[in-house]
Each structure stands twice: as C-alpha cells, then as structure tokens.
C-alpha positions in Angstrom: -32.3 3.3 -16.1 -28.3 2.8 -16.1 -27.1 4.9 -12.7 -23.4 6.5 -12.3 -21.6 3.8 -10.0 -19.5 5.5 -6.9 -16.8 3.6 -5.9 -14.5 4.1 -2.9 -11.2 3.2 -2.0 -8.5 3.1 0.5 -4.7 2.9 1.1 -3.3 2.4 4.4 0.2 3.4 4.4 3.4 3.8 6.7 2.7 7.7 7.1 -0.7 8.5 5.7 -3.8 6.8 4.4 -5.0 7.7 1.3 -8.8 7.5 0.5 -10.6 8.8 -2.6 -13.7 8.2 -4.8 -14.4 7.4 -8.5 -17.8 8.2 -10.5 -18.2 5.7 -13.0 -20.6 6.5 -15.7 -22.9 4.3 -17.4 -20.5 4.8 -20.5 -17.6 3.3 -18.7 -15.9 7.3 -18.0 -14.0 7.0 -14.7 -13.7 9.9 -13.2 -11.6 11.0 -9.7 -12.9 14.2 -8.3 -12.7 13.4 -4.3 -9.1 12.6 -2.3 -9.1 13.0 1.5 -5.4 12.4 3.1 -4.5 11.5 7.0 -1.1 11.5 8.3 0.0 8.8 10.5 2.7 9.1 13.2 4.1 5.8 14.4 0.1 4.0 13.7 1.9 1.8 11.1 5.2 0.4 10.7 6.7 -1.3 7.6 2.8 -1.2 6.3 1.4 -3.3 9.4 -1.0 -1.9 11.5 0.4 -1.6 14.9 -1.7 1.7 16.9 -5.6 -0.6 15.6 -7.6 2.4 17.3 -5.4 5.1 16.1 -5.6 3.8 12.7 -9.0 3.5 12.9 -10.0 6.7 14.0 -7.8 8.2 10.8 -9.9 5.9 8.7 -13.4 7.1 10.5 -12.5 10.9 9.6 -11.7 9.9 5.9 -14.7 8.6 5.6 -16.8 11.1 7.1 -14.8 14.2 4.9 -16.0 12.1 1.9 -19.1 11.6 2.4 -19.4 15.6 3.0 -18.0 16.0 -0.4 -20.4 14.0 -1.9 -23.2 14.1 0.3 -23.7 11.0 0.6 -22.8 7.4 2.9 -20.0 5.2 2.0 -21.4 1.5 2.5 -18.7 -0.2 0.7 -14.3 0.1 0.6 -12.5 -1.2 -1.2 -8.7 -1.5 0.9 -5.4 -2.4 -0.2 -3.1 -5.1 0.9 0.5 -4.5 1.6 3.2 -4.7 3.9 6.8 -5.7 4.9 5.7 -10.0 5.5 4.2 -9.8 1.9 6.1 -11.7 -0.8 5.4 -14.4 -3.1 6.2 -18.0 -2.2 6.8 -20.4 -5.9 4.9 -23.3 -5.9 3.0 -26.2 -8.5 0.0 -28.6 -9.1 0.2 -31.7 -11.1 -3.4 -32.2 -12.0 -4.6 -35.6 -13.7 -7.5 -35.3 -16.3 -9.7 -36.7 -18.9 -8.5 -36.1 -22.1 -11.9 -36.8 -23.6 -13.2 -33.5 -22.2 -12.2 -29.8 -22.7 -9.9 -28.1 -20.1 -12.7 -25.3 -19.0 -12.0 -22.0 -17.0 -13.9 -23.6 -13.6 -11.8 -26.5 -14.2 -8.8 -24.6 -13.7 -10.3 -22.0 -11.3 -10.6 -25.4 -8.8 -7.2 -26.2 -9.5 -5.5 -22.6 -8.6 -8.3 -22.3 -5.4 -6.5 -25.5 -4.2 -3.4 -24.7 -4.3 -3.8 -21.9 -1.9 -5.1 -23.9 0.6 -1.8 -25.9 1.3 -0.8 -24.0 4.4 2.3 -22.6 4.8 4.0 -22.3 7.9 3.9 -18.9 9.7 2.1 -17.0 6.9 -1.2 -16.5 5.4 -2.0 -17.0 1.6 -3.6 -13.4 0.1 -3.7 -14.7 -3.5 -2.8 -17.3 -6.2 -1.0 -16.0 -9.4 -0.6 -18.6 -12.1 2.5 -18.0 -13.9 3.2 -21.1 -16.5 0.6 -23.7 -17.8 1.6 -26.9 -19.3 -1.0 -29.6 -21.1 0.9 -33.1 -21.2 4.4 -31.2 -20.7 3.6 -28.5 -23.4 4.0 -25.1 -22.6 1.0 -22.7 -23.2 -0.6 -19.6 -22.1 -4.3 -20.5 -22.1 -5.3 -24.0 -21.9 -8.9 -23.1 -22.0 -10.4 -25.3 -24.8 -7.7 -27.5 -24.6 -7.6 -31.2 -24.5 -5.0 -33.6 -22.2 -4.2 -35.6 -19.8 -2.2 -33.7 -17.5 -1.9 -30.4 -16.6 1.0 -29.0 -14.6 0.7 -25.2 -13.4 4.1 -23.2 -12.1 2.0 -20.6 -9.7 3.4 -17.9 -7.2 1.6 -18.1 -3.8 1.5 -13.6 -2.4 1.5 -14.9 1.0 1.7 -12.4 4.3 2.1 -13.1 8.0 -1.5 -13.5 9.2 -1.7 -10.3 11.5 -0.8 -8.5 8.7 -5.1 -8.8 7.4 -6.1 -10.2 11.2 -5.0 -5.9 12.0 -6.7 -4.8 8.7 -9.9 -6.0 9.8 -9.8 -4.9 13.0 -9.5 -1.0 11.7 -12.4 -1.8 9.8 -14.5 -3.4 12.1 -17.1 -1.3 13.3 -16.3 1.3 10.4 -17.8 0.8 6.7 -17.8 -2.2 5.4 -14.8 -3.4 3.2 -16.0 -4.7 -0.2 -12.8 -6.7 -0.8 -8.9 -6.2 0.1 -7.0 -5.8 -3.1 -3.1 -7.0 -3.1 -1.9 -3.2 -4.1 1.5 -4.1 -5.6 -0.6 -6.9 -8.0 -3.0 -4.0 -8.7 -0.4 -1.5 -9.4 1.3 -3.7 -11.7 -1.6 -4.8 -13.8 -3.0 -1.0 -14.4 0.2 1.0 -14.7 2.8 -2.1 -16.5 2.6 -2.4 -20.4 1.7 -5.6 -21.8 5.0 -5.2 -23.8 7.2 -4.8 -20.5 5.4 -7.6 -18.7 6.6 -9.8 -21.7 10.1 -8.4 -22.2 10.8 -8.7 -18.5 10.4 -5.7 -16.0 11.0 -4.5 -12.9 8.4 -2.7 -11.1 9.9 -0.7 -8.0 7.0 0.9 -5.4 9.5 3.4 -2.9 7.1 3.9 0.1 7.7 5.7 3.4 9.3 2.5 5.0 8.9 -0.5 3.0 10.2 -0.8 -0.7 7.8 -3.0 -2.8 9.6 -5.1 -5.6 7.9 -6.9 -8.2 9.4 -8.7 -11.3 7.9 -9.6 -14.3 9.6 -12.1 -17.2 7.0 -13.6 -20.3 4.3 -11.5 -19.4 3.8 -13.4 -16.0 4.7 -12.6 -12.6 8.2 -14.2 -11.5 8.9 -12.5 -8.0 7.5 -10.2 -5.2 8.7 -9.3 -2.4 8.7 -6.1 0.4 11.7 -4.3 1.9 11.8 -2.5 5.4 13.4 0.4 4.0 11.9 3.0 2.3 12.2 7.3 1.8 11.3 8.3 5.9 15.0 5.9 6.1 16.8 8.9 5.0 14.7 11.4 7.0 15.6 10.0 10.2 19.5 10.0 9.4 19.3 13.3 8.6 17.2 13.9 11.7 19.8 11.5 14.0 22.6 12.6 11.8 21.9 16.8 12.5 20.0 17.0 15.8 16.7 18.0 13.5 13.5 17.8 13.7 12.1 15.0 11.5 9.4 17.3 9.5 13.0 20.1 8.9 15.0 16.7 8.1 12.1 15.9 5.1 11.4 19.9 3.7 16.2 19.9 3.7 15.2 16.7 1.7 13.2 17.4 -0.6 14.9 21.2 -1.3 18.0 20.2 -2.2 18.9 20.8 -6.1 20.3 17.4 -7.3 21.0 15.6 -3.4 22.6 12.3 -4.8 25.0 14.3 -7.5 29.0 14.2 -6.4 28.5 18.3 -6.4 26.0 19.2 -4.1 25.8 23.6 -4.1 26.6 24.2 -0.9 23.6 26.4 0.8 21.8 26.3 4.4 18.0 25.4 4.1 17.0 26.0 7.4 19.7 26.3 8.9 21.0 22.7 7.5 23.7 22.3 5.9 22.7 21.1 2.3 26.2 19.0 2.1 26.0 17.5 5.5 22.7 16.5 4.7 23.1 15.2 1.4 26.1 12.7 2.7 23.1 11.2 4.5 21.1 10.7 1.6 23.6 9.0 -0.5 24.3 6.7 2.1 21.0 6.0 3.0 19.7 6.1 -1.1 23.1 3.9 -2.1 22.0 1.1 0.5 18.4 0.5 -1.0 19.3 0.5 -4.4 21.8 -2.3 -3.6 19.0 -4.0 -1.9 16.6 -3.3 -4.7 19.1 -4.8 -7.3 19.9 -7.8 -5.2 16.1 -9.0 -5.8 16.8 -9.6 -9.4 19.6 -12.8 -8.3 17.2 -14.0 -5.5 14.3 -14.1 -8.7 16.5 -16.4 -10.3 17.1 -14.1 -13.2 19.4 -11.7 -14.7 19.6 -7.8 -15.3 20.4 -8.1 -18.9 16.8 -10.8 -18.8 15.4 -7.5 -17.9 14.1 -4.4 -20.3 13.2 -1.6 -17.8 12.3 -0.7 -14.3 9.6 1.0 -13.6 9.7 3.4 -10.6 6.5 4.9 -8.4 5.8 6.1 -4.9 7.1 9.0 -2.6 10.1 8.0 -2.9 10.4 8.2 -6.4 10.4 11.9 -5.8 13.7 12.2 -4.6 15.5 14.3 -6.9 18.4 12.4 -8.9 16.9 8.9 -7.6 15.6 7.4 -11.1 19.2 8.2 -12.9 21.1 6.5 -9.7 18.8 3.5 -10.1 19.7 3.6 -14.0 23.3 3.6 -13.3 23.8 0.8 -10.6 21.1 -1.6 -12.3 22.0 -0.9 -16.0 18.6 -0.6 -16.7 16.5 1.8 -18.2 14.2 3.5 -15.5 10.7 4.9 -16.2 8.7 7.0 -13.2 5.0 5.6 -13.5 2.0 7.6 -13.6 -1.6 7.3 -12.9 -3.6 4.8 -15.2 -5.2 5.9 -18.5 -8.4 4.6 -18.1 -8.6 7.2 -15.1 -9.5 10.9 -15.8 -8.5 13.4 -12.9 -9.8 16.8 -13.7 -8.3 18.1 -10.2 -4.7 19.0 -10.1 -4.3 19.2 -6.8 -4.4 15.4 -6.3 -2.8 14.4 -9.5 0.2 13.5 -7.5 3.0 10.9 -7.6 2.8 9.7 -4.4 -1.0 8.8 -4.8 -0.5 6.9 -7.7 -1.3 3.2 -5.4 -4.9 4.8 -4.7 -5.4 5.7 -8.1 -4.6 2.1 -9.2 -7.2 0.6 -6.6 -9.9 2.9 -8.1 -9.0 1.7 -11.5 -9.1 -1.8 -10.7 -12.5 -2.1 -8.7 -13.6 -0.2 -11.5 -13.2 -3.3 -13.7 -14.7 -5.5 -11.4 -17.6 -3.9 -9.8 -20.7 -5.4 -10.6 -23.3 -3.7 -12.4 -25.5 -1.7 -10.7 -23.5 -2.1 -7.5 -22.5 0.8 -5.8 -20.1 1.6 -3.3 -22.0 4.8 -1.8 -25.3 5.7 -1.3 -26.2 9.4 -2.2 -28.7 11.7 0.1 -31.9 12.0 -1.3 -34.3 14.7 0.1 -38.0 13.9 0.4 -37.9 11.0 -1.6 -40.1 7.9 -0.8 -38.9 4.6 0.3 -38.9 1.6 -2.3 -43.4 0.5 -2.0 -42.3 -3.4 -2.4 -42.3 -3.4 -6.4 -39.0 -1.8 -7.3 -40.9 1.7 -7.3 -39.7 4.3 -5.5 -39.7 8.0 -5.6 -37.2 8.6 -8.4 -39.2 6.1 -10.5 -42.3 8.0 -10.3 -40.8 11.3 -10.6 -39.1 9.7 -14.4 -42.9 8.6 -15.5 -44.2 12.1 -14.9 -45.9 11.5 -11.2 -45.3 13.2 -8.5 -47.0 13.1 -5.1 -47.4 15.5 -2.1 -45.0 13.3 -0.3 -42.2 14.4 -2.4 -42.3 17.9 -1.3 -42.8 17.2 2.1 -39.5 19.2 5.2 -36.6 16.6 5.9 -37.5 17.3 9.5 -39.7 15.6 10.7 -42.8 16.4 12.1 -44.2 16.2 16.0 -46.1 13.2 16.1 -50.0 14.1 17.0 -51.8 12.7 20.2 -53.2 9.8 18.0 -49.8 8.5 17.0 -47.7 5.9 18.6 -46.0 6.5 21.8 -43.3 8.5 21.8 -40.0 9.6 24.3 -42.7 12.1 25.6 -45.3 9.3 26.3 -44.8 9.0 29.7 -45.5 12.2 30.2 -48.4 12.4 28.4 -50.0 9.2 29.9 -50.7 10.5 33.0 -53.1 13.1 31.7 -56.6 12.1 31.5 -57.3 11.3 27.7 -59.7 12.7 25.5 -61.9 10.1 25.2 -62.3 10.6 28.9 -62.1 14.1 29.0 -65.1 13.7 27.1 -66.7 10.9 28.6 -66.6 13.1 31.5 -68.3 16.7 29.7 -70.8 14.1 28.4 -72.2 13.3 31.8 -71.9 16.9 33.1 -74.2 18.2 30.4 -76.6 15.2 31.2 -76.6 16.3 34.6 -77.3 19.7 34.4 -80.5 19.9 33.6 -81.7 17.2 35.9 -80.3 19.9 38.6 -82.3 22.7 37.2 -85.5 20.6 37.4 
C-alpha cells in the first residue's frame, strides 16, 4: 500500500535557520503544514558557519519542535548550500567519441562527473551545471540520441571554499542525518524561474540578511552565480552605528517607515527615531547594493538590454520601495517571487516572503525523493516490529487480524523473576532462589516425620 512520504528540510541562514516539513501524498499533493524558526546572533556570518556548537544546538531544537508536531523522528534532512565563497567558476570538456554509437545520458553523465574533479585552487566544487552542448561544433540542447565524433560542453563549475560544507557537516554530525546538501540558489531558481525567463535571459536576485545571492540566466541555461557580503542587516547596523540604537529598534524604524527610499520621506518619530535620519541611512546603504547587484550583469559577460526581467526574493526584498529602485537603476523590469506552485501551504502564518528558500528545498526533494523513502518516521503505539517477511503490525491490522499484542500499554512491564537479568539483578542475586528455597522446604518436610518417629 502506497504511504504519505514526509520529507524534511533545512535552511541555515545569516540570522535564523529555517526548518519545515512536507507531506507528500501518494497522488503527488505536497503539502507544508509544519515551520519551526531559530534566530541566530553572530553563529553565522555571510552564510558560513562560524559559532559550529551554537549552530548546532539551534538545529537540535528545530528538530526536536518538529518532531512534537508530528509526533514522530526525523531520520533524514535535507540542508541547503550557500554562502559568501559560493559562485560559479566557467569551464569546458572536449570529449572524443565513436560516431558509430549513440551519445547516451551515462555517457555524458561521465563526462560532466569529470569535469568536477579538476581541482581548483582554494575552493571546493558543489556542483556541475552544463550550460551549452556541441556535437562536431554544432550547437544543441540535448545530444542524447545523437551521433558524432566530438562533443564539446561549455559548463559552469558552483564551487565554494571548502570550510564552507567542512562547517556544514560539523553542525550535523551527531544530529540527524543529512540526506543530501542542495545548492539553494540552483534550487530556488529551477522552482520559482519560468522556463520562458530562463530562455529570454533573467536575473534572479536572493537579498539575504548579509549576503546577496545573484544568479543570471540567458537561453534557458545558467550563465553566472555569484554571492555578495552585503545584504538587509547592512542597513540595520548603520542605522544602529548611525543613531546610537539598538539593533532590534534600528530593524522595527526599518521596516515602519512608509516609502524609506522615496526623495519625501513623512517626517515622524518611530520610537523615538527620527524617520528622516534613518531613512538617509537606508538609501545609502540600499543605493550601494543595487550598484553592486547591477555590476554582476558586465562581470557575466552580458548586457542589461540581453536581459528580460529580474526577479527579486528574500528578506530583503521586503524593504518597502526596494523592487521600483532596482527597476529604475537596472532598467529592468522587477518581479518579487513567491513560493512554488507545486506547493500547497494551507497555514498563513508561514506563508511568508522571507521563507520562500525553504519552501524551494521542500519542493525540490519532493521531485527527487525516492519512492517509498521517507524522511521521518511516525510513532506508532503498540504496533509489532517487522517478523522477518515484510509483515508487521499495520499489515495485519489491513488483512483483518489483530492480535492481543496490539493492544498491549507503551510502558513497559516489570520483567518477572524468570526473565533476563536486569539493573536490579544484583540485588536480586543475592537472595536464595526458588529452586533453592524449595529444594530446601523439600527436605524439611522429609525430615519431619523422621523426627516424630
């Protein structure tokens, strides 16, 4: 019988980490009921892990405030993979062949693998994304089925510096067990990016705490990634530096003020800031990243007017005013991202902006869990335990049979003098035992009457 499949998820962030869990049913429904959130002070900078214990211990209690909710064990995580050393590195493999026989996916599969094993200095290679084929100097998009001598593949190596995953697994280690990392910007591209803006050439902006994620897309193919160390907690921190605030004041005087990067600010105190002192700050701070964000388009080799939109997500992205000031420096049209269709989230209270990299996780191992695979394992009370042949306790109870075992406490029960020692052995095994104690009445009856005579 076809189960629901749980899968579980986290985000590890520059001021929180994000984990959540998806019910997938047998239909293919994927559904997000459960989102625990931790905040972070200073554990992770720029998206590295620097505080390993502090991080883990933030991680630990996610877990464990999940598996409340569902009452159940998380086994398997899926994490994502970000931070300020991540970027792509361009890169290509000449590849002799026989043109007798058909190009075939594994062919090409061995081809892309070994390309990511040429080391680069100082960094670590996450991923391999192909980006152009071409079959005896032809251009194609599939060469699967194909027939040549040659093949010559453009690729983009997402490389990172090798603490950057070396810290990753040292937060999980010990913890659950991580099912596979996941490069988030990759994954946020491919579930929330039309096909249509991949191919007319798109820009896809993540505005994080502290790092800025920048991807770039052009013929339906990855051209560019790269992370900034700037990001929305940036312009917190001048207004905290700037005011003499306190950084939590500095981000509620952010977020409060009507319109913050407009030339006419309304001049009111939120508490006790001024909302024009502050707002110089913020379109200082704001103007600075969008240069930096529109300086990635020259250093991907291509040009604004190569470009159809940007798409913008993240905290960030909830600064007030921020998608029209993108619009007007780039000259592109700016769309905020949402969550990804094939995701239903019936709970309003997470269906939030700033989780949108979590949901995009949850959406992706979605695709690629494998069937019957399961990220959690649910409580079950009073079942029995699998007999050897596949059969256990919720097999029987499907065909009809049921068995005083079933119904039997959770707790368990004292173990009787006949059982196995126990933690109260000891104890016990200085008392005489009743084979003795026996033994013993035995010859005391057999006596007796001797006595008497």
């Amino acid at each position: 019988m076809t189960k629901t499949q749980y899968i579980a998820a986290l985000e590890i962030g520059s001021s929180k980490i994000v984990g959540a869990i998806a019910e997938k049913s047998p239909s293919g429904y994927v559904q997000i009921n459960h989102l625990e959130v931790e905040k972070l002070v200073n554990s992770v900078r720029h998206g590295c892990v620097q505080n390993v214990e502090n991080t883990k211990g933030c991680v630990n209690n996610i877990i464990k405030k999940l598996e409340n909710r569902i009452d159940g064990v998380i086994e398997e995580v899926y994490v994502g993979f970000s931070g300020r050393s991540l970027h792509s590195e361009p890169t290509e493999v000449n590849h002799n062949l026989d043109a007798t026989v058909p190009i075939t996916k594994e062919v090409l599969d061995r081809i892309i693998g070994d390309a990511g094993k040429d080391p680069i200095k100082n960094y670590e290679t996450i991923e391999v994304v192909p980006r152009t084929y071409y079959v005896d100097k032809n251009e194609t998009k599939n060469p699967s089925g194909q027939f040549g001598s040659n093949i010559n593949i453009k690729l983009n190596l997402i490389v990172a510096k090798p603490t950057l995953k070396l810290n990753l697994d040292r937060v999980m280690t010990g913890s659950t067990r991580v099912k596979e990392y996941l490069v988030t910007p990759l994954v946020v591209a491919d579930e929330m990016l039309e096909s249509s803006e991949k191919s007319l050439g798109c820009m896809l902006v993540d505005l994080g705490a502290e790092t800025t994620t920048v991807s770039i897309y052009k013929d339906g193919a990855l051209v560019y990634l790269t992370t900034l160390p700037l990001g929305g907690r940036n312009i917190t921190r001048d207004i905290t530096t700037g005011l003499n605030v306190l950084e939590d004041t500095a981000e509620r005087v952010k977020k409060n003020i009507s319109n913050p990067l407009d030339k006419n600010v309304d001049h009111i105190s939120i508490e006790g800031v001024n909302s024009t002192d502050a707002a110089n700050y913020i379109v200082a701070r704001t103007g600075e990243i969008i240069a930096n964000i529109k300086q990635q388009i020259q250093y991907a080799g291509v040009k604004a007017v190569d470009l159809h939109n940007i798409v913008l997500i993240g905290g960030g992205a909830q600064l007030q005013g921020i998608a029209r000031k993108l619009e007007d420096e780039i000259k592109l049209r700016v769309r905020i991202g949402s969550y990804p269709k094939s995701l239903n989230i019936l709970d309003h209270n997470i269906n939030r902006a700033e989780y949108v990299q979590i949901f995009a996780l949850l959406s992706k191992a979605a695709q690629i869990i494998p069937a019957k695979q399961s990220c959690v394992r649910l409580n079950t009370y009073g079942n029995l335990p699998d007999d050897g042949f596949g059969h256990n306790n919720e097999d029987q109870r499907e065909e009809g049979r049921y068995q005083y075992e079933d119904f039997r406490p959770e707790e368990p029960v004292k173990p009787r003098r006949q059982s196995e020692p126990s933690r109260e052995e000891p104890k016990r095994s200085k008392k005489k035992s009743l084979l003795e104690i026996a033994r013993e009445r035995l010859e005391k009856m057999m006596k007796e009457p001797e006595d008497e005579e």
